[in-house]
C-alpha positions as CSV (number, residue, x, y, z in Angstrom):
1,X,30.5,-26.9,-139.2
2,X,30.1,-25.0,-135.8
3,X,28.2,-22.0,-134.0
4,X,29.5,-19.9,-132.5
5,X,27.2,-16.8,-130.0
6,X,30.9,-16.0,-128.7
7,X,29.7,-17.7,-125.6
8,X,29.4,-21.4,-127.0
9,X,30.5,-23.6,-130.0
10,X,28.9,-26.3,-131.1
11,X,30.2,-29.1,-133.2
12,X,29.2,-33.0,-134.4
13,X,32.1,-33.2,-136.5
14,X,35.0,-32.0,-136.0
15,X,38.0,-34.8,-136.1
16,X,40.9,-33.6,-133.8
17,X,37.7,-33.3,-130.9
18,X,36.7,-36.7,-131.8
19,X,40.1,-38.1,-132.0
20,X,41.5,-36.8,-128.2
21,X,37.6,-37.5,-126.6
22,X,37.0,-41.0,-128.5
23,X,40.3,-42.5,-126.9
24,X,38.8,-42.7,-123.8
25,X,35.0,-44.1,-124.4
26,X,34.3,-47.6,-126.2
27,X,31.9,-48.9,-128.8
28,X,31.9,-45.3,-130.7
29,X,31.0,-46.7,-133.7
30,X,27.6,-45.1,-135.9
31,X,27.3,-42.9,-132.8
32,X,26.7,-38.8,-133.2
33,X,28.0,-36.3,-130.5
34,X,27.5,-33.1,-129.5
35,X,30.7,-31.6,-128.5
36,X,29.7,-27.9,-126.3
37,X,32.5,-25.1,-125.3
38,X,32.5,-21.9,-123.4
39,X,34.4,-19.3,-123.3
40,X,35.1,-20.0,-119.4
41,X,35.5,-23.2,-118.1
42,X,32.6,-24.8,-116.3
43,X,31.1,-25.4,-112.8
44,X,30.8,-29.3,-113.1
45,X,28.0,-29.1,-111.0
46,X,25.5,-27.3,-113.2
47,X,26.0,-29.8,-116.5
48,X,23.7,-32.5,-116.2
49,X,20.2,-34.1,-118.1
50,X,18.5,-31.5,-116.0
51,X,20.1,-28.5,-117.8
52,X,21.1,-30.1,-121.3
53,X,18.7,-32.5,-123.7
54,X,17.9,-33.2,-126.8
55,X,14.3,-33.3,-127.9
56,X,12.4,-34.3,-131.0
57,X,10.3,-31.9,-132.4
58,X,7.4,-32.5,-130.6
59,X,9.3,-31.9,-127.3
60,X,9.9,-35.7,-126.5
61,X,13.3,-36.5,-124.8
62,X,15.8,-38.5,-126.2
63,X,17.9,-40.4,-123.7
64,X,21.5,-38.9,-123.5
65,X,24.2,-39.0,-121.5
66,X,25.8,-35.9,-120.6
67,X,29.9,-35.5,-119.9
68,X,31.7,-32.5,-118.6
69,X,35.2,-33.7,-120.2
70,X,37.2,-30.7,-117.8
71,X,40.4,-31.4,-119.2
72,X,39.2,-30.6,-122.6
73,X,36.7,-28.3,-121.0
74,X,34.0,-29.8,-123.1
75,X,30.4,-30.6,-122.7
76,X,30.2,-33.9,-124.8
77,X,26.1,-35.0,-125.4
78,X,26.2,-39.2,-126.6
79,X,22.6,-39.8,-127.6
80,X,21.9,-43.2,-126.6
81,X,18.6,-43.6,-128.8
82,X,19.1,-43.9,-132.5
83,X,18.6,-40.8,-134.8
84,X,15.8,-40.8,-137.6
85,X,17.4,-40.0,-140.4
86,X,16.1,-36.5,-142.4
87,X,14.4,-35.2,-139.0
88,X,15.0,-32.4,-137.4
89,X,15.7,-32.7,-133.3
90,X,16.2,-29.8,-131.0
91,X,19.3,-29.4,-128.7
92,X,18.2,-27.5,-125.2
93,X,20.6,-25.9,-123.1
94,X,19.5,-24.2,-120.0
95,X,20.6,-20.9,-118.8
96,X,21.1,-22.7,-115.4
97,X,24.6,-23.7,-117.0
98,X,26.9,-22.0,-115.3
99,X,30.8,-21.1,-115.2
100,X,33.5,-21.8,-112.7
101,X,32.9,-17.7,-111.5
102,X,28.9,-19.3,-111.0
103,X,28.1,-16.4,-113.7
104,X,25.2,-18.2,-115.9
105,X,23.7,-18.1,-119.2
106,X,21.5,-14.9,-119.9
107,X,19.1,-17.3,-121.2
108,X,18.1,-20.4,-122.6
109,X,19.5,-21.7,-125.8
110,X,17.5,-24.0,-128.5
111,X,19.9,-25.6,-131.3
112,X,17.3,-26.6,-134.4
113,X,19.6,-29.6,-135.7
114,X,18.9,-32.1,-138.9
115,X,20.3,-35.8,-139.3
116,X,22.1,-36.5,-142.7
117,X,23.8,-39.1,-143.7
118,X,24.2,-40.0,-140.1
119,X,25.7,-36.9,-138.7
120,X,24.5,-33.4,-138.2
121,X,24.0,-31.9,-141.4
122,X,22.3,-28.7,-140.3
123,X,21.9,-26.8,-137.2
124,X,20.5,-23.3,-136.3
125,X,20.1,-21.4,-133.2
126,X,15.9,-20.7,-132.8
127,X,15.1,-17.0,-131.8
128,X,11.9,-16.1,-129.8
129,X,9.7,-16.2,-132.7
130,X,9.8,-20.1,-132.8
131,X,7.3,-21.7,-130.5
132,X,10.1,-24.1,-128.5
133,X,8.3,-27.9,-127.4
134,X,8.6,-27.9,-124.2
135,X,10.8,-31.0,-123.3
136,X,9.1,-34.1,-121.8
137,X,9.2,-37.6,-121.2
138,X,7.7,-40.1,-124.2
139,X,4.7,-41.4,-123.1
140,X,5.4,-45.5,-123.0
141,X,1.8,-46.5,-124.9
142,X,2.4,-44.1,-127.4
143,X,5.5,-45.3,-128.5
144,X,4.6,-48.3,-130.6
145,X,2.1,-46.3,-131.9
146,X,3.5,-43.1,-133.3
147,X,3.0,-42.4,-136.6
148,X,5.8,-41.9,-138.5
149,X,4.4,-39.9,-141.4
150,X,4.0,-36.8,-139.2
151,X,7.6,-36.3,-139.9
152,X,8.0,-38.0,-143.7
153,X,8.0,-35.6,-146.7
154,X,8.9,-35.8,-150.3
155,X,11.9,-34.5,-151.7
156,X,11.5,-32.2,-154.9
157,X,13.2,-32.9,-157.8
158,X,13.1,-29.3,-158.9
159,X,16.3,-27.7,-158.2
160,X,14.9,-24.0,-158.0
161,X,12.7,-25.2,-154.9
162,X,14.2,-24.9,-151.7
163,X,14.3,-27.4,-149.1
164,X,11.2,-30.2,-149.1
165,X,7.7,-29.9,-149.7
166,X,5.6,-30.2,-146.5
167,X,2.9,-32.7,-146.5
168,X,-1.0,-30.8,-146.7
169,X,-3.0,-32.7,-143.4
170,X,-6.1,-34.2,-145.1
171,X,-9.3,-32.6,-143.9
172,X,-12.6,-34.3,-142.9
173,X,-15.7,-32.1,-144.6
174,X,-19.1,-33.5,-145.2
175,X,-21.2,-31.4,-147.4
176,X,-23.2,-34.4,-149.2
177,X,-26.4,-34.0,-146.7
178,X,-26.7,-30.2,-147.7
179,X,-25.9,-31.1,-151.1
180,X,-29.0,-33.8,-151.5
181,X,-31.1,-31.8,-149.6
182,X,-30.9,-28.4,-152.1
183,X,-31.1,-31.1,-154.9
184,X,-34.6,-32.8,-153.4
185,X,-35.8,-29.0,-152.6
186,X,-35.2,-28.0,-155.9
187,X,-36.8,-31.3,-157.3
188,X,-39.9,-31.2,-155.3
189,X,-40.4,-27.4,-156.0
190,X,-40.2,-28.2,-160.3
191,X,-42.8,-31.2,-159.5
192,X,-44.9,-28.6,-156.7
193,X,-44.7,-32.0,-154.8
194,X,-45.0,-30.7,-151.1
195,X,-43.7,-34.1,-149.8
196,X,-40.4,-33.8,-151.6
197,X,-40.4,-29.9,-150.8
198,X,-40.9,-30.8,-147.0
199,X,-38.1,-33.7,-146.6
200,X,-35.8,-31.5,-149.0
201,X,-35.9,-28.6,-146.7
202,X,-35.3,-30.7,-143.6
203,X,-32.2,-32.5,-145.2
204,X,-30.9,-29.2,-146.6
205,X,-31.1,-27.5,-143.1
206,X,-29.3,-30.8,-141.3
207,X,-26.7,-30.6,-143.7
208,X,-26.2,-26.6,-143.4
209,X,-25.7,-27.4,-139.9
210,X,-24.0,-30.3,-140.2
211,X,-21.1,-27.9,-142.4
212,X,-21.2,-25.5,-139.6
213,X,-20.4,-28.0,-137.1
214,X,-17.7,-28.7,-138.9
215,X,-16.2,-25.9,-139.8
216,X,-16.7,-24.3,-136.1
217,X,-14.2,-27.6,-134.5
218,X,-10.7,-26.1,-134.1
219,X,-8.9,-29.3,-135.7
220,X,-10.6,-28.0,-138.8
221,X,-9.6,-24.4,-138.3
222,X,-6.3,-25.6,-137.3
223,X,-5.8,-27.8,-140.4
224,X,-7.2,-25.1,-142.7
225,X,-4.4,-22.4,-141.8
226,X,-1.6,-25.2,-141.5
227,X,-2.6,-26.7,-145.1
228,X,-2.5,-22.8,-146.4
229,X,0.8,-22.3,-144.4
230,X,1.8,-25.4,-146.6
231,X,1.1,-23.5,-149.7
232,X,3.2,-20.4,-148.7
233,X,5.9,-22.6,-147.9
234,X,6.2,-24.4,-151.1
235,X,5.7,-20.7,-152.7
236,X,9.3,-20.1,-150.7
237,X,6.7,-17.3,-148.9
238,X,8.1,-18.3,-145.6
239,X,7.0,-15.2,-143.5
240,X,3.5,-15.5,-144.6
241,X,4.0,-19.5,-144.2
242,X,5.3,-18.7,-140.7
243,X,2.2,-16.5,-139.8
244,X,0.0,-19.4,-141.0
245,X,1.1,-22.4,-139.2
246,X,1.7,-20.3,-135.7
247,X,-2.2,-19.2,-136.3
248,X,-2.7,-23.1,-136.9
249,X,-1.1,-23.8,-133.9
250,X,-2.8,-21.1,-131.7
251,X,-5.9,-22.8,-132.4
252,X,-5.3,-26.2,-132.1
253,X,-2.0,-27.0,-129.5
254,X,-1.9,-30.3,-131.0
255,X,-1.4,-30.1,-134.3
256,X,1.8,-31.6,-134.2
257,X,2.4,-30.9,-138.3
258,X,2.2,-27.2,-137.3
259,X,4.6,-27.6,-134.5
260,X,7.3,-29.2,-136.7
261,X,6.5,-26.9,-140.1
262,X,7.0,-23.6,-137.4
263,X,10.5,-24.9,-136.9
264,X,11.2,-25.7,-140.1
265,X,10.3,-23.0,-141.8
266,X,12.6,-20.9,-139.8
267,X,15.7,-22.4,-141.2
268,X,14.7,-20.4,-144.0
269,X,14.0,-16.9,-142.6
C-alpha cells in the first residue's frame, strides 16, 4: 500500500524498507512506522516534530520520534504511544519540509490513516474541503478522563453497507412542562374551572419557553445537523452527509463527533 503526489510516498508496510531500516533500531517488535520519500533528497535540517506529527482526530499529538535515515533518504515516523485499534489518526507534514536545493513543499499535507490489525490499513490524502484539527498538545487532566465512545461504532453486518455506522449523539429535549400545561388548560377550560385555566396557562407558557430555550443553545443545533448528517451517512449520501456534519460543526466547534464523522466521511467521496 503507498501514495504517491509524485513528490512523496508513503508506506507502513513495505518489507525490503523495514528489513534495511529495522537492522539498525532495537525493540521493533508490535511497533507501526511511517516510512516518507521525496523525489529529492532532504535538507536534514527542516525534518523534525516541529514540521512532521501525527495527530488524533481531534488534533491531539501523539508523541513520535522523527528520523531523517539520509542514506536511505527516508523520513522514518516511530510512534511512541500505542495505536487504538479501528481509529482513524492524521499524519501532518508541513510545507516547511524542505529539499537539499531549500525548494519546499507548495503546501501542507494531511494523511487521513486507519489502524487494522495493527498496521495501517487505510490512508488518504485530505483535500481543502476537510476541516484539518489543528495539532496540539493533550491536555494532562483530560486524559484519564476521555471518553472513549466518541470514537467507538458498530460494525454492520450487512454487506451492501459501506464502511460503519456512525453513532446518532443523544439529545437533551424537555417538552413535558408544555405538555402538562396544554393538558391542565384544556382540563380546566372542559370544567370552566378558572383556577385550573390560570395555572394551565402559566405552565404551558413556561414550558413553550422552556422548548425555545432549548432549541435556540448551539449544542442542540449542533447535535440536530450531526444526528441528520448520521442519517445521510448510513444512506451512503455522503455529500449531503458532508454538508450536514460541517453545518454541525460551524455551530458548535466542539462537537468532536462532527469533527471525526467530517473526516470520515471523506474516505468515501
Amino acid at each position: 500500500m503507498a501514495y504517491n503526489d509524485k513528490k512523496i510516498k508513503l508506506d507502513a508496510s513495505q518489507r525490503d524498507i523495514n528489513d534495511k531500516f529495522k537492522n539498525e533500531i532495537e525493540n521493533t517488535e508490535e511497533k507501526i512506522y511511517w516510512y516518507i520519500k521525496f523525489s529529492l533528497p532532504l535538507d536534514e535540517t527542516s525534518v523534525s516534530k516541529k514540521t512532521m506529527n501525527v495527530t488524533d482526530t481531534k488534533g491531539y499529538i501523539f508523541n513520535t520520534n522523527i528520523i531523517y535515515n539520509k542514506a536511505l533518504e527516508l523520513i522514518v515516523i516511530e510512534t511512541l504511544e500505542p495505536y487504538k485499534e479501528e481509529e482513524y489518526y492524521i499524519l501532518h507534514i508541513s510545507k516547511d519540509v524542505r529539499a537539499q536545493n531549500l525548494k519546499n513543499l507548495k503546501k501542507d499535507i494531511h494523511i487521513l490513516f486507519k489502524i487494522k490489525g495493527g498496521v495501517v490499513s487505510e490512508f488518504k490524502e485530505l483535500g481543502d474541503n476537510v476541516v484539518i484539527p489543528k495539532p496540539r498538545k493533550k491536555p494532562i487532566q483530560k486524559q484519564k478522563t476521555t471518553n472513549s465512545k466518541v470514537y467507538s461504532f458498530q460494525k454492520e453486518n450487512d454487506p451492501n453497507i459501506i464502511g460503519d455506522k456512525l453513532p446518532f449523539i443523544s439529545i437533551k429535549f424537555n417538552p413535558f412542562v408544555a405538555i402538562a400545561g396544554a393538558l391542565l388548560l384544556l382540563i380546566g377550560i372542559s370544567l370552566k374551572n378558572l383556577v385550573l385555566i390560570a395555572l394551565g396557562t402559566v405552565l404551558a407558557c413556561l414550558g413553550f419557553i422552556h422548548i425555545i430555550t432549548q432549541i435556540l443553545k448551539r449544542e442542540f443545533r449542533s447535535s440536530l445537523y450531526y444526528n441528520l448528517g448520521v442519517v445521510s451517512f448510513n444512506k451512503e449520501k455522503f455529500k449531503k452527509a458532508q454538508k450536514r456534519f460541517k453545518k454541525s460543526l460551524m455551530i458548535n466547534s466542539y462537537n468532536e463527533l462532527a469533527e471525526y464523522a467530517i473526516n470520515k466521511v471523506s474516505f468515501f467521496l
